[in-house]
Each structure stands twice: as C-alpha cells, then as structure tokens.
C-alpha positions in Angstrom: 111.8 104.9 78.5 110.6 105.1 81.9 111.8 107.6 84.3 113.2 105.9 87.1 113.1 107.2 91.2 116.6 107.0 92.9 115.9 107.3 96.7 118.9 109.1 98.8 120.4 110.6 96.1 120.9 114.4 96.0 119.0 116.9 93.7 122.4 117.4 92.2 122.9 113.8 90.9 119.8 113.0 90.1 119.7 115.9 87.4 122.6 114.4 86.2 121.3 110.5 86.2 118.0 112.3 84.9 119.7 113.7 82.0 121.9 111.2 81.0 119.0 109.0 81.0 117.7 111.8 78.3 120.7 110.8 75.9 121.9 107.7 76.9 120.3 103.7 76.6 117.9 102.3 79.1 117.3 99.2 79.3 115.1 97.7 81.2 115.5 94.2 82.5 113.3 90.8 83.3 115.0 90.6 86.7 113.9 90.1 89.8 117.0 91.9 91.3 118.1 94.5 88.7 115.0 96.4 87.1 117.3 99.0 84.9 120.7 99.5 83.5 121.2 102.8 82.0 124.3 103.2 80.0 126.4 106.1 79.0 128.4 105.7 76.6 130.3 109.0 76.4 131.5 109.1 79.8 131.6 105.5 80.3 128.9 105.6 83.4 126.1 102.6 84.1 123.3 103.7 86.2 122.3 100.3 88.1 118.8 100.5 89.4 117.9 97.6 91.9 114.3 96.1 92.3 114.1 98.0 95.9 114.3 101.0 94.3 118.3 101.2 95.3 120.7 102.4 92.8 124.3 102.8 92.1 126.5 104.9 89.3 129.8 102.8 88.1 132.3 104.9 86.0 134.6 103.8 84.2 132.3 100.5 82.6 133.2 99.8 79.2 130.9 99.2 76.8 131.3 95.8 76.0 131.5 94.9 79.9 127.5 96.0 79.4 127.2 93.5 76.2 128.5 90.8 78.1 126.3 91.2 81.3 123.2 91.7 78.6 124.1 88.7 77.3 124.7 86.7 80.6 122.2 83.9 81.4 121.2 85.8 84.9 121.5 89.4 85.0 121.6 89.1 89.0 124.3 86.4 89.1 126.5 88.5 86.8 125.9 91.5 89.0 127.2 89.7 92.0 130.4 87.5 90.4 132.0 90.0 87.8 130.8 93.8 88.3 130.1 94.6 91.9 133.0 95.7 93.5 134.9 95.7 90.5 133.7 99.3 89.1 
C-alpha cells in the first residue's frame, strides 16, 4: 500500500486517514478519475482519493455499497450516479 497525499486537509485528519489506512483496505484503482478507495470497515468510513490529488471521507458507506462500486463497469461513472451526494 502506498501512502497517499490529501491536500487541504488538517494535520488532525490526516493522522486519522493515515492511520486507518494502517488497518484498513486500499485499493488502488485503474481510473482515470478515482486513483484510491480506502475502506474502513469498523467505522464504516471510505476514503475517496481523486486523480487531482482531491479527496473526500464518506461515513456511513456500507460494505457492500464498496463491492458493488468495485464491481461496477466504470469506477468514475458509479462515483457520479449512485455515491456522490448520497454519503
């Protein structure tokens, strides 16, 4: 697993992104909009990280939401039809 730069983020959070990436699952993507989902299954937090080096937390993502956007024929398109503004 790579460790992954979230700009404009405070020290505070990116501890906490930073160690969740320690004990959670990366996975890192063949997109050209979404380079990283990291996934937290105890708290139910996804860690988006966008090719431009943006990112965004969603809480409350259940697991098998994450199966089903794996498994989704564009990772981008999914991002933009079922999860973004949803979580």
């Amino acid at each position: 697993m790579r460790l992954l730069t979230i700009p404009k983020r405070s020290r505070a959070a990116l501890r906490r992104v930073t160690n969740h990436m320690a004990r959670s699952s990366a996975t890192m993507l063949a997109s050209s909009a979404i380079s990283a989902l990291i996934y937290d299954p105890d708290t139910e937090s996804c860690w988006v990280h966008f090719a431009d080096g943006a990112s965004v937390e969603l809480n409350g993502f259940p697991e098998i939401e994450l199966e089903r956007w794996l498994a989704a024929g564009s990772i981008g398109a999914y991002w933009d039809n079922v999860v973004r503004g949803r979580y």
